[in-house]
C-alpha positions in Angstrom: 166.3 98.2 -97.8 164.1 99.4 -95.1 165.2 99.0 -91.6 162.9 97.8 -89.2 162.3 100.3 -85.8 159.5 99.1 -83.6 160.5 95.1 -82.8 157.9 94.1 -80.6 155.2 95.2 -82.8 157.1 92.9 -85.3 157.2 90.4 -83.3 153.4 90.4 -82.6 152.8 91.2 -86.2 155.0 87.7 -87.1 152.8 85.4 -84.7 149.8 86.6 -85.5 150.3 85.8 -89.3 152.0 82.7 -88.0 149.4 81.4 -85.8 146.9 82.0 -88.7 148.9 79.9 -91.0 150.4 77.0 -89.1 147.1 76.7 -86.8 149.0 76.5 -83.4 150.6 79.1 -80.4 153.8 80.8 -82.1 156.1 82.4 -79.9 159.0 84.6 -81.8 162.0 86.4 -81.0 165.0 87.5 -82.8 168.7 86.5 -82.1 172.4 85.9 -83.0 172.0 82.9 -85.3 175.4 83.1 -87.6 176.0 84.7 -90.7 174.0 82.1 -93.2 171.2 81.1 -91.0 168.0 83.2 -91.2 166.0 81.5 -88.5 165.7 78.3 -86.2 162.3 76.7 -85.4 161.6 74.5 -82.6 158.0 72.6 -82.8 156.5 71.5 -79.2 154.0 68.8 -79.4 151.2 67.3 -76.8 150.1 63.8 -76.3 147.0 65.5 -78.4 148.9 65.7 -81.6 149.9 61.7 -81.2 146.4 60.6 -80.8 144.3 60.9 -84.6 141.0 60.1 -82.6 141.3 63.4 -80.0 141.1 66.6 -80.0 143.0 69.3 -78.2 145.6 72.0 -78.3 148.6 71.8 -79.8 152.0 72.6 -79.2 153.8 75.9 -79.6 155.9 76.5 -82.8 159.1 78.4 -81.2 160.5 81.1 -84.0 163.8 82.7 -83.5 164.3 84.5 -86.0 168.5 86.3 -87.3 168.6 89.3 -85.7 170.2 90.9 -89.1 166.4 90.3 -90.4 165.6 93.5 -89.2 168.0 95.4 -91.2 165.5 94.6 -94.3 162.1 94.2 -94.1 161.7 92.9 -97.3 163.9 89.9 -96.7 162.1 89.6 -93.2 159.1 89.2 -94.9 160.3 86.8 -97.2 161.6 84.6 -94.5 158.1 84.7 -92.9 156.6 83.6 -95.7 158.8 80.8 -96.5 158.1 79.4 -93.2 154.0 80.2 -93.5 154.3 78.1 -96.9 156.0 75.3 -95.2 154.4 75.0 -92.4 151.1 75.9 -93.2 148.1 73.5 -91.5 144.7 73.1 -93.4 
């Protein structure tokens, strides 16, 4: 179990992987979630993302992620990918 030391460069390290995968803004932060719940996602959207004929940006994905991820690095990384897989945009 590594423990993680530097948490903003994890954080920037996590939405730059994110915003590769899911193809829109990711903002993340770590909190208190409860004992059993790794993270929380929150997807904004814009009257873009309604529309199939236009073209624009699209929403921020909001990440906040158990703060007792960064007491194992492993299982944070995990977690990341889970929510890469799932979320992933072509």
């Amino acid at each position: 179990m590594i423990r993680i030391e530097n948490i903003p460069e994890t954080k920037r390290n996590i939405e730059i992987q994110l915003q590769n995968a899911v193809k829109r803004p990711v903002s993340a932060s770590f909190g208190h979630l409860g004992k059993h719940k790794t993270h929380s996602i929150a997807i904004q959207t814009t009257l873009f993302e309604f529309d199939e004929e236009t073209t624009g940006p699209k929403g921020t994905m909001y990440l906040t992620l158990n703060t007792t991820l960064l007491q194992d690095k492993q299982e944070l990384t995990k977690v990341i990918d889970e929510i890469a897989k799932k979320y992933k945009s072509d």
